[in-house]
C-alpha positions as CSV (number, residue, x, y, z in Angstrom):
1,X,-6.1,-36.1,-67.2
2,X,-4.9,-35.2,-64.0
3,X,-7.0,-37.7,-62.0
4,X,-4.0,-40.5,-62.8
5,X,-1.0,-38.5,-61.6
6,X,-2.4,-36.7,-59.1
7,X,-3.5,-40.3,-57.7
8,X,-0.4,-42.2,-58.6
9,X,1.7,-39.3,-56.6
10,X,-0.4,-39.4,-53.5
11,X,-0.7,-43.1,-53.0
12,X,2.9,-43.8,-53.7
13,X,4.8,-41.4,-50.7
14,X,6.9,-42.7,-47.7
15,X,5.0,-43.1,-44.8
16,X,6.4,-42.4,-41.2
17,X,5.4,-45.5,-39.7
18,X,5.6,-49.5,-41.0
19,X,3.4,-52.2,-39.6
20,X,5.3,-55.1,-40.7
21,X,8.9,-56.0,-43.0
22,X,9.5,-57.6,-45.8
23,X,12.8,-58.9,-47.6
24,X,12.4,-58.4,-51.6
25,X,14.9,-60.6,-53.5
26,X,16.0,-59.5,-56.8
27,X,14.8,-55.8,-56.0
28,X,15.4,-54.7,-59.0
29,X,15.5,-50.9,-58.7
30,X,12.5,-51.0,-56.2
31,X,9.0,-50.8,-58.3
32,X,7.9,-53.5,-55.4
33,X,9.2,-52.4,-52.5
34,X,8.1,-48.7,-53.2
35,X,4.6,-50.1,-53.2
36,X,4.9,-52.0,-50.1
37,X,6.5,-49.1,-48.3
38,X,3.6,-47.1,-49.2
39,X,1.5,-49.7,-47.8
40,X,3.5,-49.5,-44.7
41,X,5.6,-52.6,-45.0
42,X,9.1,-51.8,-44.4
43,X,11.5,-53.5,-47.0
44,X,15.5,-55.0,-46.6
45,X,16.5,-55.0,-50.6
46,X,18.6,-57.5,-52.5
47,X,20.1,-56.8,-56.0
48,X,23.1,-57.9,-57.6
49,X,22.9,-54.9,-60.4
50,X,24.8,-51.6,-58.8
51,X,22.6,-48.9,-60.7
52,X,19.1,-50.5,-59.5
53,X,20.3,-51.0,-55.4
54,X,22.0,-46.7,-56.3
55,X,18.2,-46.4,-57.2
56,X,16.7,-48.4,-54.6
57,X,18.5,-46.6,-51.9
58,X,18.1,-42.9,-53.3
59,X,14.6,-43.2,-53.2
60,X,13.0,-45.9,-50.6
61,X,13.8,-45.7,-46.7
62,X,15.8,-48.9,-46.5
63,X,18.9,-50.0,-47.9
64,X,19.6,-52.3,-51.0
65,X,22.5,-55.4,-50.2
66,X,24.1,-55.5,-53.6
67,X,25.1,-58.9,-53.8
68,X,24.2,-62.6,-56.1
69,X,21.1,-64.0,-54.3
70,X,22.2,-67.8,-53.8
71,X,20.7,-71.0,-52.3
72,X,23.5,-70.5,-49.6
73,X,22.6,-66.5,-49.2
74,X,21.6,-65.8,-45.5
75,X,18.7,-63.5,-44.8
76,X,16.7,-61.8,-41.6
77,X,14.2,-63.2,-40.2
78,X,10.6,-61.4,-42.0
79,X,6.8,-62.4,-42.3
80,X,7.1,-61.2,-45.9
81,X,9.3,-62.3,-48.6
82,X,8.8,-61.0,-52.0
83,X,10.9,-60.5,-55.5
84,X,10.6,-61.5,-59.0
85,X,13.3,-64.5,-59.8
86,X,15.0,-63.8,-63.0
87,X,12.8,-64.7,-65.5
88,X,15.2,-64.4,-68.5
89,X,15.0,-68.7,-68.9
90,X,11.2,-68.6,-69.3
91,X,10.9,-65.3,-71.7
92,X,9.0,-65.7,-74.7
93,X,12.6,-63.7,-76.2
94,X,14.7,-66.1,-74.4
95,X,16.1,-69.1,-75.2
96,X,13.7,-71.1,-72.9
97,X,16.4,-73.0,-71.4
98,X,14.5,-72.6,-68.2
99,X,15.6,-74.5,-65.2
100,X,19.4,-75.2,-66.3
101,X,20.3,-71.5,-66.6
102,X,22.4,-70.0,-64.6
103,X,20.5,-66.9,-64.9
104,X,17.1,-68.9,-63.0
105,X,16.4,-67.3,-59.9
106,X,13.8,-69.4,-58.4
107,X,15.8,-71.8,-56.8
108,X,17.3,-69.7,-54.8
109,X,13.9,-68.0,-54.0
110,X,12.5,-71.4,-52.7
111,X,15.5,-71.7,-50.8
112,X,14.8,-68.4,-48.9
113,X,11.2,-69.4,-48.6
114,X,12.2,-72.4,-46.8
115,X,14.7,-70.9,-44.3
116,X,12.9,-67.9,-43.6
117,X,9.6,-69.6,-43.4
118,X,7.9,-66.2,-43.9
119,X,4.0,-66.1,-43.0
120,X,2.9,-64.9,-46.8
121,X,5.2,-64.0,-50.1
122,X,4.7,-63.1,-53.2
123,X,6.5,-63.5,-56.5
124,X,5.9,-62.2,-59.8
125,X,7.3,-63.7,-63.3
126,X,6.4,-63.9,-66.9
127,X,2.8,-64.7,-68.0
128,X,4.5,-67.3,-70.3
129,X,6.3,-69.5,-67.7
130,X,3.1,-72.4,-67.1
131,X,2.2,-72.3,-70.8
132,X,6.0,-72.6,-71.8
133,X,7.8,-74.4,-69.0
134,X,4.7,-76.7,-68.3
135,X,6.8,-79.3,-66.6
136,X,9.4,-77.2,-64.2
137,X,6.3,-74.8,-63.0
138,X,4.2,-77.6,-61.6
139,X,7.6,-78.7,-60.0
140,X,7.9,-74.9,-58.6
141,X,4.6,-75.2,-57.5
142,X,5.1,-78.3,-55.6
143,X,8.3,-77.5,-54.0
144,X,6.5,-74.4,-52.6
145,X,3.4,-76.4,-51.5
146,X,5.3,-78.6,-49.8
147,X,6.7,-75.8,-47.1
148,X,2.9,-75.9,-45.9
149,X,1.5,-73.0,-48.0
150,X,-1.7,-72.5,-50.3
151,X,0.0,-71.6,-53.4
152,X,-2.1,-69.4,-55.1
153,X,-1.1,-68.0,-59.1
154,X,-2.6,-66.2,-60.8
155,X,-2.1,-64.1,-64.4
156,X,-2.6,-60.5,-63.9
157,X,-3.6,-57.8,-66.2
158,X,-2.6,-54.8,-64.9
159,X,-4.3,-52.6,-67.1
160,X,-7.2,-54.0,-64.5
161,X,-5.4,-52.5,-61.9
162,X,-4.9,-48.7,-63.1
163,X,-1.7,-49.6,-65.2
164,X,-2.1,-47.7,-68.2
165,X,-0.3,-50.1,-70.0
166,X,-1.5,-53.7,-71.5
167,X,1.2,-55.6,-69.1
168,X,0.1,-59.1,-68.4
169,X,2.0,-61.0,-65.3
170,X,2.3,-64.1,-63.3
171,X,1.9,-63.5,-59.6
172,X,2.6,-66.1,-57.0
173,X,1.1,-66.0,-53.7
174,X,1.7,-68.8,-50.9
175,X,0.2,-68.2,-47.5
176,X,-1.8,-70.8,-44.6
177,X,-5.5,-70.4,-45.9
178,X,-7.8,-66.8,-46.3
179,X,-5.7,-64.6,-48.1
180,X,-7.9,-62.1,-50.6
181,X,-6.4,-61.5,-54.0
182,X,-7.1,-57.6,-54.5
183,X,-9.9,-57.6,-57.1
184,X,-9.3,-55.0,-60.5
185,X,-10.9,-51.7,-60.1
186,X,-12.0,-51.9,-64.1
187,X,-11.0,-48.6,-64.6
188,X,-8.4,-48.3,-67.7
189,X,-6.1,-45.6,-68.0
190,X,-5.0,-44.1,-71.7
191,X,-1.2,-43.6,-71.8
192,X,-2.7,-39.6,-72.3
193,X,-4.6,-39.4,-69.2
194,X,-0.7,-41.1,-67.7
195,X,1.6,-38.7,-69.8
196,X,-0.6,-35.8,-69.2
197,X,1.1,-32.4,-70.4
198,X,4.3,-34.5,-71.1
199,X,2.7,-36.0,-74.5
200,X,2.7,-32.3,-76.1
201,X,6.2,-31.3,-74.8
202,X,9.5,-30.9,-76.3
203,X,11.7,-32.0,-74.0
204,X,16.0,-30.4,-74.0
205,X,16.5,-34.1,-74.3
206,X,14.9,-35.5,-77.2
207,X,15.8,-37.6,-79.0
208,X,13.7,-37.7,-82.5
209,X,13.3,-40.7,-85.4
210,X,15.9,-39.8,-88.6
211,X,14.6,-40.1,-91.6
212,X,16.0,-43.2,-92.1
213,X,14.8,-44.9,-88.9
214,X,10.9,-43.5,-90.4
215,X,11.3,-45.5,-93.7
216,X,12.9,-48.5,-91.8
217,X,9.7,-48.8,-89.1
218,X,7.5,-47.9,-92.3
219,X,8.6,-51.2,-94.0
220,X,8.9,-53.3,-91.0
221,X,5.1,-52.6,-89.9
222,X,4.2,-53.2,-93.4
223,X,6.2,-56.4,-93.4
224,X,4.9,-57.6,-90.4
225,X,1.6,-56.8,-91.3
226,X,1.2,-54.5,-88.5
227,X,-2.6,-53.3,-88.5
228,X,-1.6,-49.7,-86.6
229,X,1.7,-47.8,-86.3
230,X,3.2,-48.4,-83.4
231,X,3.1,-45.2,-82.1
232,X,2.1,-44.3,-79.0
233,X,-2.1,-43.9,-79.0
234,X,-2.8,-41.5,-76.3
235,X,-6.7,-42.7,-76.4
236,X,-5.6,-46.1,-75.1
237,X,-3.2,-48.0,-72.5
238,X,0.3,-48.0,-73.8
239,X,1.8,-51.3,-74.8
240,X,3.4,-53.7,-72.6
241,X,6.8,-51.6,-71.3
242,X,10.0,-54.2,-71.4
243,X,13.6,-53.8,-71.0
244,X,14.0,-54.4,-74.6
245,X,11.6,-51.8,-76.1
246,X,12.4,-49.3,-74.3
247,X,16.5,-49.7,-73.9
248,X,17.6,-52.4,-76.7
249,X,17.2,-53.2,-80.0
250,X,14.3,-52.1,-80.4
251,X,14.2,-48.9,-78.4
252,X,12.0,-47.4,-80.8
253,X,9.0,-49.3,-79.9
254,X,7.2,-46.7,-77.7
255,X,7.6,-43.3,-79.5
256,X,5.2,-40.3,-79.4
257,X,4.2,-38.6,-83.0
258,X,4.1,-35.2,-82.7
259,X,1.4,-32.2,-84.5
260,X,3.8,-31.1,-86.6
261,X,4.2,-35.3,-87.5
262,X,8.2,-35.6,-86.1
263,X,8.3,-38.8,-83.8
264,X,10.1,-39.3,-80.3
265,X,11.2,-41.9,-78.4
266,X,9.1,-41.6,-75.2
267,X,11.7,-39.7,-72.2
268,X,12.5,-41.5,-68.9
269,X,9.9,-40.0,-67.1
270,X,7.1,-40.7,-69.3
271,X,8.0,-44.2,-69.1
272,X,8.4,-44.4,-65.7
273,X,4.7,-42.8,-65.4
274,X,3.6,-45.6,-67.7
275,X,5.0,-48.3,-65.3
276,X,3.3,-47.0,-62.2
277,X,6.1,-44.6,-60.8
278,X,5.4,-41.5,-59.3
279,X,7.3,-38.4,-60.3
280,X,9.3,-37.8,-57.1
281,X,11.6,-41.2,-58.4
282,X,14.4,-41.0,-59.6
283,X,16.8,-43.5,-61.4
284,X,20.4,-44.1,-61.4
285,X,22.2,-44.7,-64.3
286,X,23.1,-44.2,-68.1
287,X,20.3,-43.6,-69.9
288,X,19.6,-47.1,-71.0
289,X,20.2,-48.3,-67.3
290,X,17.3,-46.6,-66.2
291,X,15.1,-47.7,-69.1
292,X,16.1,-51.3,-68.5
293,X,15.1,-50.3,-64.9
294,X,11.8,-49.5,-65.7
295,X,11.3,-52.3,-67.8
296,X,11.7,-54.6,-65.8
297,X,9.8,-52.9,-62.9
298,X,7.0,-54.2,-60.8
299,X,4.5,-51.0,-61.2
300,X,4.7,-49.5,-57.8
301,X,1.1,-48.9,-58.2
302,X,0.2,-52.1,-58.4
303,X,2.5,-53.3,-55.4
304,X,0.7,-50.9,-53.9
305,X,-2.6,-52.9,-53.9
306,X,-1.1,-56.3,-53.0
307,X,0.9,-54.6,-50.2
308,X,-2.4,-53.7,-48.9
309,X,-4.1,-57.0,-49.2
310,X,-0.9,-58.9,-47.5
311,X,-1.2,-56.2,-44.8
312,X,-4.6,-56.8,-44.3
313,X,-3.9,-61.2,-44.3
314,X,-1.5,-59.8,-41.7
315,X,-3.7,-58.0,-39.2
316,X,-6.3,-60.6,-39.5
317,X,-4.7,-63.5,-38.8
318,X,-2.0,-62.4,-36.1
């Protein structure tokens, strides 16, 4: 049980010194750059949300520039770029209007690819954008190719990785030839082994199912001909952790039934341990700011590993 934390809290911790630097675009509230400082890659944040840079800066060495990423936006110069483009457009929840919205990110990514001319990035999106947006990705794609890099993507399951959660992501890599992909470690983690003493506890914050919300679920699963409750299995990886199961409609997604057989909405902290965060983080925020937060995390855990393998590209080809 406490292999995972004890693990997950010493591989994600601040080092003293950073080998290289890396700009991430659309930080988010840091899930990537907290694995790449780990790794020893210093990061310069950008994030237009004021609770994820709050976040960002109260828990990662370098500062978060709140501000709209544009085409136009300048940046430093780095040998790393990474981020994760809005990828609102291309959800399977969306409205797929992909390339036309407003909300797209990638153009403006490519657009810092090309000025900064970094000697690896990364991106990661949703696992649906080739399969849904056949057309616009292979233009991605190309546009990126053409800057001169092997573009490399590839569909992650994190749950390979140590993730103890069944989260599947796109992750982009472009670089000039011989980069490794880190290979998965096979070893699953059960959202128990994650939660550890947390699953049994009572928290002062609670908050509990009504009645009411039991009998709506109860028909909805039934409707939906859900197979299992969707409670929270502690014998297995958790399911996939989104802004919108854990901080919108329906919040009630990931809950934990309790011995006496009261449910709970999982806390803040027991999601954040189920996205790859160690427990010294801490969010900024409302309540459902720092749920949406989560959601829509990189796992640090997992940024982590790729940090390392980018690091690695780095040493060997410098």
């Amino acid at each position: 049980m406490a292999n995972y934390i004890e693990n997950l809290n010493k591989t994600i911790f601040m080092p003293q010194k950073f080998d290289f630097t890396a700009i991430d675009l659309f930080a988010g509230c840091g899930g990537l750059s907290l694995g790449f400082e780990a790794a020893g890659i210093k990061t310069i944040g950008y994030e237009k949300v004021l609770d994820c840079c709050n976040t960002y800066k109260k828990n990662l060495h370098s500062d978060c520039n709140n501000l709209t990423i544009t085409t136009e936006t300048d940046f430093p110069k780095t040998q790393i770029v990474i981020g994760g483009p809005p990828c609102q457009p291309f959800s399977r929840r969306g409205k797929q209007t992909g390339k036309e919205d407003e909300r797209n990110g990638f153009p403006a990514f490519i657009s810092a690819i090309r000025r900064i001319n970094p000697k690896i990035w990364m991106c990661e999106n949703v696992k649906g954008l080739p399969e849904q947006n056949e057309e616009y990705y292979a233009s991605i794609l190309a546009e990126l190719q053409s800057l001169g890099y092997v573009v490399e993507p590839h569909v992650v399951q994190l749950v390979q990785y140590g993730i103890p959660q069944n989260r599947e992501r796109l992750v982009i890599v472009g670089h000039h030839g011989g980069f490794q992909f880190p290979k998965p470690n096979g070893i699953k983690i059960t959202a128990g082994e994650a939660l550890g003493e947390l699953a049994t506890q009572i928290p002062e914050d609670a908050i509990f199912l009504t009645p009411e919300q039991d009998i709506y679920i109860s028909k909805y699963e039934k409707a939906s001909k859900c197979k299992n409750p969707r409670d929270l299995h502690l014998d297995k990886p958790a399911r996939t952790l989104t802004c919108r199961n854990l901080a919108g409609a329906t919040s009630d997604m990931h809950r934990i039934k309790l011995p006496d057989g009261r449910r709970r909405r999982i806390t803040v902290r027991e999601a954040a341990r189920l996205q790859g965060f160690p427990d010294w983080f801490e969010f900024s925020g409302s309540l459902e700011s720092q749920f949406t937060q989560i959601g829509n995390a990189v796992p640090p855990l997992f940024a982590y590993q790729m940090a390392t393998a980018i690091s690695q590209y780095l040493k060997e080809n410098a």
